[in-house]
GUDO-590440 format. One record per residue (C-alpha): residue in three letters; x, y, z. Coordinates in steps of 0.1 Angstrom, whole numbers, plus 2048, in hexadecimal, padded with zeros to 3 digits. Last residue first. Example, Ala and Ser with C-alpha at 12.3 -4.5 7.8 and 13.67 -1.06 7.14 Angstrom:
BEGIN
SER8897F5847/ALA87B7D384E/
This chain:
BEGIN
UNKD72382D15/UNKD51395D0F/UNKD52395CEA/UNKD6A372CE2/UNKD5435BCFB/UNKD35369CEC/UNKD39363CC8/UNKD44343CD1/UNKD2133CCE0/UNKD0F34FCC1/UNKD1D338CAB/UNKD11315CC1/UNKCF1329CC3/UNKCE5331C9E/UNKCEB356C96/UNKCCF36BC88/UNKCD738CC7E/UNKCEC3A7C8C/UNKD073A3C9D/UNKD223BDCAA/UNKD443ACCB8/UNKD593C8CA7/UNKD463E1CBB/UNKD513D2CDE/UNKD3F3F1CF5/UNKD573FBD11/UNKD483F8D32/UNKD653EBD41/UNKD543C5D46/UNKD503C5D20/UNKD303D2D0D/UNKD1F3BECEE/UNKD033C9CD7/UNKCEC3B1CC7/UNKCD83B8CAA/UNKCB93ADCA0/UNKCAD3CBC95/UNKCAD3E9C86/UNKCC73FFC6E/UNKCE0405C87/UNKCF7425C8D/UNKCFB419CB3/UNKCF1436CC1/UNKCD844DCA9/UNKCCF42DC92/UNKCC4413CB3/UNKCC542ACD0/UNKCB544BCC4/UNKC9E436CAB/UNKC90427CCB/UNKC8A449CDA/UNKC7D457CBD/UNKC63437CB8/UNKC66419CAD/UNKC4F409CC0/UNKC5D3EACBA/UNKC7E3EFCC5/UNKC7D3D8CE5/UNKCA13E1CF4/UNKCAC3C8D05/UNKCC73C1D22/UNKCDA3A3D33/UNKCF83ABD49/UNKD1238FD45/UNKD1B379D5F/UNKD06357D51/UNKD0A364D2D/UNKD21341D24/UNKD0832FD34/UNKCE833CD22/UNKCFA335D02/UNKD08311D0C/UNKCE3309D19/UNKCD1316CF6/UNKCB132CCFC/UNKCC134CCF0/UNKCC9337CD1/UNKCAB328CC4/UNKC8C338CD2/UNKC9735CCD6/UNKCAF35ECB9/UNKC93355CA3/UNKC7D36ECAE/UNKC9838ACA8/UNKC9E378C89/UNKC7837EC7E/UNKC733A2C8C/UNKC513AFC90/UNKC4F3AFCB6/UNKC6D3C4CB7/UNKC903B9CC9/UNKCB03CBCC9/UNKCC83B7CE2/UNKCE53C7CF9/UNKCFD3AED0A/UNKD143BAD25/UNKD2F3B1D3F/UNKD313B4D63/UNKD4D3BFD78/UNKD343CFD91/UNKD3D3F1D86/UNKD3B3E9D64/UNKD163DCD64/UNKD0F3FBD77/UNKD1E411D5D/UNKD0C3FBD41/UNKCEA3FDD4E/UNKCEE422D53/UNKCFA427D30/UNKCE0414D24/UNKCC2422D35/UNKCD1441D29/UNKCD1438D05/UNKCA9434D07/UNKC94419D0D/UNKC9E3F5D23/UNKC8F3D7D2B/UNKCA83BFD43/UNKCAA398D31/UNKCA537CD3F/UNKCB6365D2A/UNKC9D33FD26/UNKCA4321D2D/UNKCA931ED56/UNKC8432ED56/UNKC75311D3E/UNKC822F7D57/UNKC632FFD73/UNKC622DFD81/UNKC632CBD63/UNKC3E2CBD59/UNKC3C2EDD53/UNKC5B2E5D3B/UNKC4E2CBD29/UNKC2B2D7D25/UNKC3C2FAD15/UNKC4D2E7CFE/UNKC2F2D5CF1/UNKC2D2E9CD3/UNKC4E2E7CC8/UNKC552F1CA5/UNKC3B309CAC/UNKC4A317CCC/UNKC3A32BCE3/UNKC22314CF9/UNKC0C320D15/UNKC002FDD18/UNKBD9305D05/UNKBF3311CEB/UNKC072F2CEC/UNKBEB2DBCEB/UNKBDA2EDCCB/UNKBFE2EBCBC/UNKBFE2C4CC3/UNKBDB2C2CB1/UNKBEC2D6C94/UNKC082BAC96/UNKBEE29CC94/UNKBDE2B0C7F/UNKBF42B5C64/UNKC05293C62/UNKBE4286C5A/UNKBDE29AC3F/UNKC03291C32/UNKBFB26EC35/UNKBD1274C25/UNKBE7287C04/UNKC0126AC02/UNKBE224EBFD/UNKBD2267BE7/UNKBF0265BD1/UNKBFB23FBD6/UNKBD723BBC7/UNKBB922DBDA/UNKBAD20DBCD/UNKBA2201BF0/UNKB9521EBF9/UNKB9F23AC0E/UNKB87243C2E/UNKB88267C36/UNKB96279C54/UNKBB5282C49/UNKBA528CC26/UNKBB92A9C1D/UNKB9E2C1C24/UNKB9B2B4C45/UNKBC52BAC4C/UNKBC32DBC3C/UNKBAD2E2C5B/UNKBBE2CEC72/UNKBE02ECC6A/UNKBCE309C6A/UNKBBE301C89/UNKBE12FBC93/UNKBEF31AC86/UNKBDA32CC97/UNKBDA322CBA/UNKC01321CB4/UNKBFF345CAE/UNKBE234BCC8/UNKC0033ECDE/UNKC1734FCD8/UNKC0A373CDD/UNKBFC38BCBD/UNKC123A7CAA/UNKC31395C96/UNKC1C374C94/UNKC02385C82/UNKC17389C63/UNKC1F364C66/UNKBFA35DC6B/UNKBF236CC49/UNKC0E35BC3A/UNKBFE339C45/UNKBDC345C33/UNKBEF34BC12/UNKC02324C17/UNKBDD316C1E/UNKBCE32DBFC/UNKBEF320BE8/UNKBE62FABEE/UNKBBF303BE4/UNKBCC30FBCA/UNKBDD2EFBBF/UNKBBF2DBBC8/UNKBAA2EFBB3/UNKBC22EBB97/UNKBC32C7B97/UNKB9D2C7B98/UNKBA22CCB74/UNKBB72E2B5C/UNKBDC2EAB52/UNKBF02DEB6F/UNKC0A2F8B7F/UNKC2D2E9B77/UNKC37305B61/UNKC28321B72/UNKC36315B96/UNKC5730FB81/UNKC58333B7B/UNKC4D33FB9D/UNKC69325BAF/UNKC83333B98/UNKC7935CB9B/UNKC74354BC3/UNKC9A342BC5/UNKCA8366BB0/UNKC9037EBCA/UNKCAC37DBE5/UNKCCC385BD0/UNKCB639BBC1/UNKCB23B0BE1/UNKCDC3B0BE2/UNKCDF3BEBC4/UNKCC93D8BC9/UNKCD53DDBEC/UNKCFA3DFBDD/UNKCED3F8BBD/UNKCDD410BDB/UNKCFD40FBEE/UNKD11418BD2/UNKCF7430BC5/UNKCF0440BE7/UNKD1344BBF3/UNKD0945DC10/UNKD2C453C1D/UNKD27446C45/UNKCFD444C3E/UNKD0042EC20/UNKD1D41BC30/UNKD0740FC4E/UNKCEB406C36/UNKCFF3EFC20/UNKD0E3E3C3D/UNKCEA3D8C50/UNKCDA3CCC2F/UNKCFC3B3C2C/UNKCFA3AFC51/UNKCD43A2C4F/UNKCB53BBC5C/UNKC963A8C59/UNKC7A3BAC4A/UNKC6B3A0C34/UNKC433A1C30/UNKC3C3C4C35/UNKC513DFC22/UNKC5D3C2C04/UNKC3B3AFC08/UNKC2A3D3C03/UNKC3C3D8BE2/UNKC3D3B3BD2/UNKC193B4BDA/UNKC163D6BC3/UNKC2B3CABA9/UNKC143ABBA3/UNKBF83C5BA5/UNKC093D9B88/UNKC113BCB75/UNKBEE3B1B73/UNKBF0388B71/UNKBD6377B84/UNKBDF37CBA7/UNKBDE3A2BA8/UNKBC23A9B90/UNKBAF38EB93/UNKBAC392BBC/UNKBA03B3BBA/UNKB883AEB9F/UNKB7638FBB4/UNKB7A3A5BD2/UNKB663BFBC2/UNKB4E3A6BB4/UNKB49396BD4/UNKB403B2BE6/UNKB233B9BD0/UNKB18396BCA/UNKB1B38DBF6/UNKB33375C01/UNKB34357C0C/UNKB2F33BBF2/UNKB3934CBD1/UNKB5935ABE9/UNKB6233BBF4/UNKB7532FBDA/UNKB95322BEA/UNKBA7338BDA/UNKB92355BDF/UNKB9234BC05/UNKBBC34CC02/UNKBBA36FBF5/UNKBA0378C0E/UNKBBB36EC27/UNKBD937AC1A/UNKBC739FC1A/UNKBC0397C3D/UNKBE1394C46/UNKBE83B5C34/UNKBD13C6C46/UNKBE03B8C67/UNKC013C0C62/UNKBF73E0C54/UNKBE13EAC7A/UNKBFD3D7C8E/UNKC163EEC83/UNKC3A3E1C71/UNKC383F2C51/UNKC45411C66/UNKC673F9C70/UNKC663F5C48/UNKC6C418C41/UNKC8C41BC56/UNKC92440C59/UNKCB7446C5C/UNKCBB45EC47/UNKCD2456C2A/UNKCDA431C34/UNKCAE42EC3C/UNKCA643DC1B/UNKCBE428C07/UNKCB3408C13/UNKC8D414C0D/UNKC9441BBEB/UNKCAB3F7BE5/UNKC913E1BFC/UNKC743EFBE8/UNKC8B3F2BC5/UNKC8F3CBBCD/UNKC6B3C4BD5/UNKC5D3D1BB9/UNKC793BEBA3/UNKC6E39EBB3/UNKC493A0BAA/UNKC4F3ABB87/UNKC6B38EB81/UNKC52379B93/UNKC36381B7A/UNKC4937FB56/UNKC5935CB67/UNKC35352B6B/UNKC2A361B49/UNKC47350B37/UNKC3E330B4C/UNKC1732FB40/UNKBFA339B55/UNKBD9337B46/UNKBCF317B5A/UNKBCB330B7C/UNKBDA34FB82/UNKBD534ABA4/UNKBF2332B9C/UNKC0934CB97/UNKBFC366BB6/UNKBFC34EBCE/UNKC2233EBC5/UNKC2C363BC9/UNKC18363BE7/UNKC2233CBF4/UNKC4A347BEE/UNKC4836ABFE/UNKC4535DC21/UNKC6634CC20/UNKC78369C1A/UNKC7D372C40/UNKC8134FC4C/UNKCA5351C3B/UNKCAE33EC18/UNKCA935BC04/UNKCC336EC17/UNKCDF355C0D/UNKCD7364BE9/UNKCDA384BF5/UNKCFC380BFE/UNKD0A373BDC/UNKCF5394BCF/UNKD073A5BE3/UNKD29399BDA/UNKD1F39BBB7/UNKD163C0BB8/UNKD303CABCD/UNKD523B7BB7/UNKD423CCB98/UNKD3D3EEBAA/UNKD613E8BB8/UNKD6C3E5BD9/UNKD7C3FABF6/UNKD5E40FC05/UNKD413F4BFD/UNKD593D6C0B/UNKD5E3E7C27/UNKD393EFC33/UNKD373C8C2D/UNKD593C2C46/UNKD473DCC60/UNKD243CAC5D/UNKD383A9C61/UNKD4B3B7C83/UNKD6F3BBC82/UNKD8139FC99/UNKD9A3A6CAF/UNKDB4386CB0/UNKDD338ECBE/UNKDC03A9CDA/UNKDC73C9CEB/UNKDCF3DFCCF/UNKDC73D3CAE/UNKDE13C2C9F/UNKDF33D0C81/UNKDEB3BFC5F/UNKDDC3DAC4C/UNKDFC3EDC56/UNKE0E3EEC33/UNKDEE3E9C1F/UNKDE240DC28/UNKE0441CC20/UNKE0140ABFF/UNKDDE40FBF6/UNKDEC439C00/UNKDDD44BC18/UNKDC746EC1D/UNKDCC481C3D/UNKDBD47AC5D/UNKDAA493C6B/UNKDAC493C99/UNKD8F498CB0/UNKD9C491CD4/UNKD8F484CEF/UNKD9C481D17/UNKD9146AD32/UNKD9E466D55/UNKD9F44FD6B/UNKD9A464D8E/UNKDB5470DA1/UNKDCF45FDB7/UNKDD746EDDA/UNKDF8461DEE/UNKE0D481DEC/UNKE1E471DCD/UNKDFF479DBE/UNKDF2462DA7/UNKDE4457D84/UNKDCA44DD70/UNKDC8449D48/UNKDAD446D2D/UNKDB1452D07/UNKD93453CF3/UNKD9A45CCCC/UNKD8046CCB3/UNKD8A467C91/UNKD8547FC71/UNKD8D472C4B/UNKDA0477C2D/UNKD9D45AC14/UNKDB1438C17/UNKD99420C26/UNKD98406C3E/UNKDB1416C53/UNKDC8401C6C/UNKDD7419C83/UNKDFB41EC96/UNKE0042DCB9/UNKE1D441CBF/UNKE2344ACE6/UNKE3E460CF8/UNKE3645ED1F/UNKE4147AD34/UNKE4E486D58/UNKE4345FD6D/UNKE3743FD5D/UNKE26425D74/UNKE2D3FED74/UNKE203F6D9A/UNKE323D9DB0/UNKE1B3CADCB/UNKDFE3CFDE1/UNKDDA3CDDD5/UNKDC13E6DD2/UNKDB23E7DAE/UNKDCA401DA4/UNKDEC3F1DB3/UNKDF73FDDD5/UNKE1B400DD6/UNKE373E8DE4/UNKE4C3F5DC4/UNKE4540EDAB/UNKE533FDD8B/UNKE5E417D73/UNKE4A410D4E/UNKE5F409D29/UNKE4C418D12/UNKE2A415D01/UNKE293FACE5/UNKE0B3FECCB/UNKDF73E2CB8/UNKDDD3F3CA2/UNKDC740CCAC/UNKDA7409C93/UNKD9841FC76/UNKD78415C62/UNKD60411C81/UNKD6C436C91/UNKD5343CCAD/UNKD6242DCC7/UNKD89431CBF/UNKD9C424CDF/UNKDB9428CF5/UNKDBE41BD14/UNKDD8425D30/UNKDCF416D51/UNKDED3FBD4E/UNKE07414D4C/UNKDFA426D6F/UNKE0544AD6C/UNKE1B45CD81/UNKE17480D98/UNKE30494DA9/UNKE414A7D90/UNKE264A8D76/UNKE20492D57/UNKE2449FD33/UNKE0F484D20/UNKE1A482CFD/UNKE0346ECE0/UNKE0F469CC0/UNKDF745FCA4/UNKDFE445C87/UNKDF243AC64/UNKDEB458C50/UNKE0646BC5E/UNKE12477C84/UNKDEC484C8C/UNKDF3496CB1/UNKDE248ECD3/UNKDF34A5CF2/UNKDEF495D15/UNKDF34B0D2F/UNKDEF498D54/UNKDF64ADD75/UNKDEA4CCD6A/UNKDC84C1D58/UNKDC84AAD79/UNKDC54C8D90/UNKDE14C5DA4/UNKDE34BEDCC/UNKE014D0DDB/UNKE0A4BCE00/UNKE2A4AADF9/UNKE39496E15/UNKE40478DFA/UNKE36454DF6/UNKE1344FDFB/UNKE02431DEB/UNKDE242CDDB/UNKDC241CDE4/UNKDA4422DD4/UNKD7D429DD8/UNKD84451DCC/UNKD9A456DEA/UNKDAD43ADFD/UNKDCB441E11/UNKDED431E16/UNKE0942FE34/UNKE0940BE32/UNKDFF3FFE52/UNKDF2420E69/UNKDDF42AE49/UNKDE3452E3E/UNKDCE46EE40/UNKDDD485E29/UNKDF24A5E3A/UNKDDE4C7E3F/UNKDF24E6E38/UNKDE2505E46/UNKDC851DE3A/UNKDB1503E28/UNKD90517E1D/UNKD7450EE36/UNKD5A4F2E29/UNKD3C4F1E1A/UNKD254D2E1F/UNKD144BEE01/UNKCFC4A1E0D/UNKCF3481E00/UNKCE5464E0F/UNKCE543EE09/UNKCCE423E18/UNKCD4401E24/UNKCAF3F0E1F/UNKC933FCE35/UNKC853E7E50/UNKC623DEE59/UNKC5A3D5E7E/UNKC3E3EEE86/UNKC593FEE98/UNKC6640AE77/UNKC89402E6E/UNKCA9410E66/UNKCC5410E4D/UNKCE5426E4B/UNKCFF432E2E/UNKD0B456E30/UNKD19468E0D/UNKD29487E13/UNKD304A1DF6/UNKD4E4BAE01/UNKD4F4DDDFE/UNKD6D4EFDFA/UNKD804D9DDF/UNKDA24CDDEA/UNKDC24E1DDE/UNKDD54DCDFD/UNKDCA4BAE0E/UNKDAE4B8E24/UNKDA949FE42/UNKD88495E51/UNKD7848EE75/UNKD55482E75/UNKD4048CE96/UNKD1C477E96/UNKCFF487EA1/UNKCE046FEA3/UNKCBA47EEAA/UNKC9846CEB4/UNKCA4448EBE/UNKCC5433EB3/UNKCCE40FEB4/UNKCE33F6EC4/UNKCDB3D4EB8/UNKCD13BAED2/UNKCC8399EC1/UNKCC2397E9E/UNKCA3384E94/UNKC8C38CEB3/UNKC9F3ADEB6/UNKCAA3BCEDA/UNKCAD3E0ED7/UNKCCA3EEEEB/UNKCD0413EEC/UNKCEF424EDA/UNKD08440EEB/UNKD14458ED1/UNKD25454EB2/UNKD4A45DEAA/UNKD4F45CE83/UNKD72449E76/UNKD83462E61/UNKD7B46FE41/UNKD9347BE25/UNKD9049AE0C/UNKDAD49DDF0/UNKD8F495DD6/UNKD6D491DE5/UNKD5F46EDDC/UNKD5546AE01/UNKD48453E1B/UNKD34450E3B/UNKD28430E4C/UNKD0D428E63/UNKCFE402E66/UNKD0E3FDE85/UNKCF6415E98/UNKCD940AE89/UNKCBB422E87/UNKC9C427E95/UNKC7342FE8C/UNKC54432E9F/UNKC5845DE9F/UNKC7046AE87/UNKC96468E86/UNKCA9487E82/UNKCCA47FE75/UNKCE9497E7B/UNKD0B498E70/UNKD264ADE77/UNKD484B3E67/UNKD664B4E73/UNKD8D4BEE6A/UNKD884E6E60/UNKD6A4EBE78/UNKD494E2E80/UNKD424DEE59/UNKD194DAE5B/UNKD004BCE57/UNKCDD4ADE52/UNKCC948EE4F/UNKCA5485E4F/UNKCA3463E5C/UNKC7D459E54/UNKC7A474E39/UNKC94468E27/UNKC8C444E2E/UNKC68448E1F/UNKC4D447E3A/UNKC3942CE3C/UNKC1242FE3C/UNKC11428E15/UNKC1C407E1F/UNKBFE3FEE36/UNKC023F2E55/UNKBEE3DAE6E/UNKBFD3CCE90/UNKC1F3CBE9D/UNKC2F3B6E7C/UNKC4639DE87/UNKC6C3A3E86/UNKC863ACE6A/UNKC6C3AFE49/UNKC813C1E2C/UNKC793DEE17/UNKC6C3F4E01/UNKC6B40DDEC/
């Protein structure tokens, strides 16, 4: 509620004893007669108002307010302010208006005021509504014009007047714009404008948002009239280009494709009066089918300009979404593949090298290379139809299986299932655990690290829905264009190619794992022993996604000194130790000097693992981790977006929407690296900052990411200009390191 401290508080309060500002200055008001209105506040008992703090406004079109008469004031001296005049018990305060022929009959009044409680607590500037009915007009009423320039202000603008007309139109009168498909590759456009009335040039925009495979190219509209000594739309005095009677527009496209297809087209416009009042901007749409083209009509104005801009990008989901619709099945397969093979070098692919690796040397001295390469083909494949059936189910109905993968209670399970893994491994289970129990696990673990193709499948399954669910623009476009066309084979044969694009490194490093696996020997046991520490770091990268920071350094660093002791860091080498043993105690010691760092950072609130004494740093820099990091607004639903956007726009603001879940690699990744860059946080400094923390899930969170945007999951990062207009073509998804993501930023909210 509340509110600000003006003097020093007259003995004890409590909040809840305050009344809330409507029911401290309840207000009221009637019509008195055609040209005034009356106002009334009744002001409660031990509170007051501030006479110069009252001021009445309204959005009613062809209804103007004059200045209100208020009565006599008393004199409060303030301890901060002086003597303020102010108002007790009841204020009635006379407001003259003027009303134009065709205004509305009632008129919605809004009446700014603050006031104060005598126990000295003041309530901020507050806004009240209220709708009064008015007489019908029965004679002529002139606008209320400016003693300087002859000029009024309705709807928060300032226009001028120029003629002794009275007749106010309806805007469907004064503006008739007509939308018509000319061919494949153009539309015409006709506004019919009414004696009377003109349109600004520079308010007419025209846009496609919901069309990603058809854009406005570069269009000329005609040759404007110059209203001189006028008052220009944001306020300003000067020379205005406007069109009067009709405006005669073809506007050409650039189509992606050549089949038939429907577009929705936003036109906005604003115009005025000659009699001094300007309406509203104004926003018409219009569903339109465009024909079939031709490659060659296509090719002929592939190189237009898109409106507004020399050097419009189209965003890398829209170019792969592209690539699907225009190339062939050949060209598809081998670019995704291409693509998936950068994939296998991202954080999210990462974890499946130690359990593929796991599972091979699990097998123990019996492993040869064919049976490696027989095992990772196995392993890979699973994963690839995973990503491919669960790629095809989330373009066709939007129903991202991995996001589901993505609950604590799995993540957890799984984790654990790394972890006994890893204990078998490093044979603990003869020591720990009872026969019974034992036995089962011992069966268990045979089966899917020592060779069954079936449990090798089943791993390649679960780390396909669990492990990796990062969202990459390749995954993102092949997604996007599976929903668009419901064309499931072509999309399906893209994410197939495009998963073993990111299992061909893990088939290599599996192979060579079986051929450069020793035979027999302690050897061995050291080897697995390797694989049990890389299992057990898996596990605490799936628990990464659900658990805070710090008890992720916390365990990593125990992790970390304990590998350290078992490699010797702590033990005496001989004198005719081998350069082998002498490199196993260096890398021991390596490892817990850094995991004793990690246990520092954690106890120091830490975050970052590559970093772990970041967070000692910046405490102990006067508070330097706040200047480092985006603070970002949490929002839910499509209407908390829409309403964060419209008041971004109205205070000239740009915007950046992120997608964030808990379980998201690159939307991790993005945090610590490039939201925390200086030249990234700069170059956002007057932009509105939201997020929308999708890890829920849930309908509401499908609503805005898939129902909205037409998104597959996160990260991605949506961008909004100062107009409110959402920048599709600057779309990201994926990571993006900083000095990238910095340009990125200067070109979307320019």
């Amino acid at each position: 509620m509340l509110l600000g401290l003006t003097g020093q508080t007259q003995g004890a309060w409590q909040e809840e004893d305050l009344l809330m500002p409507d029911q401290a200055f309840h207000i009221s008001g009637r019509a008195n007669n055609d040209d005034q209105l009356i106002v009334e506040w009744r002001v409660a008992d031990g509170y007051y108002m501030y006479r110069d703090k009252i001021h009445f406004e309204t959005d009613s079109i062809g209804i103007e307010l004059g200045q209100p008469t208020l009565p006599e004031a008393k004199i409060k001296h303030d301890e901060f302010f002086g003597d303020v005049a102010i108002y007790r018990n009841k204020v009635t305060a006379a407001l003259p208006l003027k009303r134009i022929k065709g205004s509305t009959d009632t008129v919605l009044l809004k009446a700014r005021s603050q006031g104060c409680a005598d126990q000295g607590i003041c309530f901020p500037p507050h806004v009240q509504e209220i709708r009064l009915a008015l007489a019908p007009i029965q004679a002529q009423a002139e606008p209320l014009d400016s003693p300087q320039t002859g000029q009024n202000i309705l709807s928060g603008e300032i226009f001028s007047n120029d003629s002794d007309e009275d007749e106010l139109l309806d805007p469907e009168e004064a503006y008739i714009l007509a939308a018509s498909v000319e061919d494949g590759t153009h539309l015409r456009l006709n506004w019919r404008i009414a004696e009377g009335t003109y349109l600004y040039q520079d308010k007419i925009q025209l846009s496609l948002p919901e069309n990603p495979d058809v854009i406005i190219g570069s269009y000329q509209l005609p040759e404007p009239e110059i209203k001189e000594d006028s008052i220009r739309p944001d306020g300003t005095i000067g020379d205005v280009p406007v069109y009067h009677d009709a405006i005669d527009l073809s506007v050409p496209l650039v189509r992606s494709g050549t089949d038939p297809q429907t577009i929705e087209l936003e036109a906005k416009y604003q115009g005025c009066a000659e009699i001094g009042v300007c309406y509203p901007p104004i926003t018409k749409q219009f569903t339109l089918s465009l024909p079939g083209i031709s490659q060659a009509e296509a090719s002929e104005i592939t190189n237009s300009t898109p409106s507004g801009s020399n050097d419009e990008p189209i965003s890398e989901l829209d170019q792969i979404a592209n690539t699907l619709k225009g190339g062939s099945t050949l060209l598809i397969i081998g670019a995704f593949f291409l693509l998936g093979l950068g994939l296998a070098f991202t954080p999210c692919i990462f974890p499946m090298i130690p359990i593929l690796s796991g599972i091979i040397a699990g097998h123990g001295d019996k492993i040869t290379t064919q049976k490696a390469f027989t095992l990772s083909l196995v392993y890979v494949l699973a994963m690839a139809l995973t990503y491919t059936g669960a790629g095809v189910l989330a373009g066709l109905f939007g129903e991202n299986l991995q996001a589901y993968f993505q609950n604590p209670w799995i993540l957890s399970t799984f984790a654990l299932i790394f972890v006994l893994l890893a204990f078998s491994m490093f044979g603990f289970y003869d020591l720990q655990l009872p026969s019974s129990l034992q036995s089962r696990l011992t069966e268990v673990s045979n089966k899917q690290e020592g060779g069954s193709l079936a449990g090798v499948a089943v791993m390649g399954f679960l780390s396909a829905l669990i492990v990796g669910p990062c969202v990459a623009p390749p995954l993102a476009g092949a997604l996007i264009y599976i929903g668009q066309t419901g064309d499931a084979m072509l999309g399906g044969l893209a994410l197939f190619a495009l998963s073993m694009g990111m299992g061909a490194p893990l088939i290599a490093i599996g192979t060579s794992a079986g051929k450069f696996l020793p035979r027999a020997g302690s050897w061995m046991d050291a080897v697995k022993a390797v694989f049990g520490v890389a299992l057990l770091g898996v596990a605490i990268i799936m628990l990464e996604r659900i658990i805070p920071p710090d008890i992720a350094m916390l365990l990593w660093g125990i992790l970390l000194i304990s590998s350290a002791i078992y490699m010797g860091a702590l033990r005496h080498l001989e004198i005719e130790a081998s350069g082998w043993q002498k490199l196993w105690k260096g890398l021991g010691v390596v490892f817990l000097v850094y995991g004793s760092l990690m246990l520092v950072g954690a106890a120091a609130g830490g975050k970052d693992t590559l970093q772990p004494l970041r967070g000692i740093a910046f405490s102990g820099g006067g508070g330097g981790a706040a200047h480092n990091e985006l603070a970002f607004s949490r929002i839910k639903s499509v209407e908390d977006l829409n309403r964060e956007v419209a008041a971004a726009s109205a205070q000239g603001q740009s915007v950046m929407l992120d997608f964030y879940a808990d379980w998201c690699v690159s939307c991790k990744e993005m945090e610590k690296y490039t939201f925390s860059d200086p030249g990234v946080i700069k170059a956002l400094e007057n932009t509105r900052l939201l997020q929308a923390d999708v890890t829920a899930n849930d309908d509401i969170d499908q609503a805005l990411l898939q129902g909205h945007f037409g998104l597959p999951g996160p990260p991605a990062i949506i961008f909004y200009g100062a107009d409110g207009q959402e920048r599709k073509n600057y779309r990201v998804v994926g990571f993006v390191p900083a000095d990238e993501f910095t340009e990125h930023i200067n070109r979307a909210i320019r």
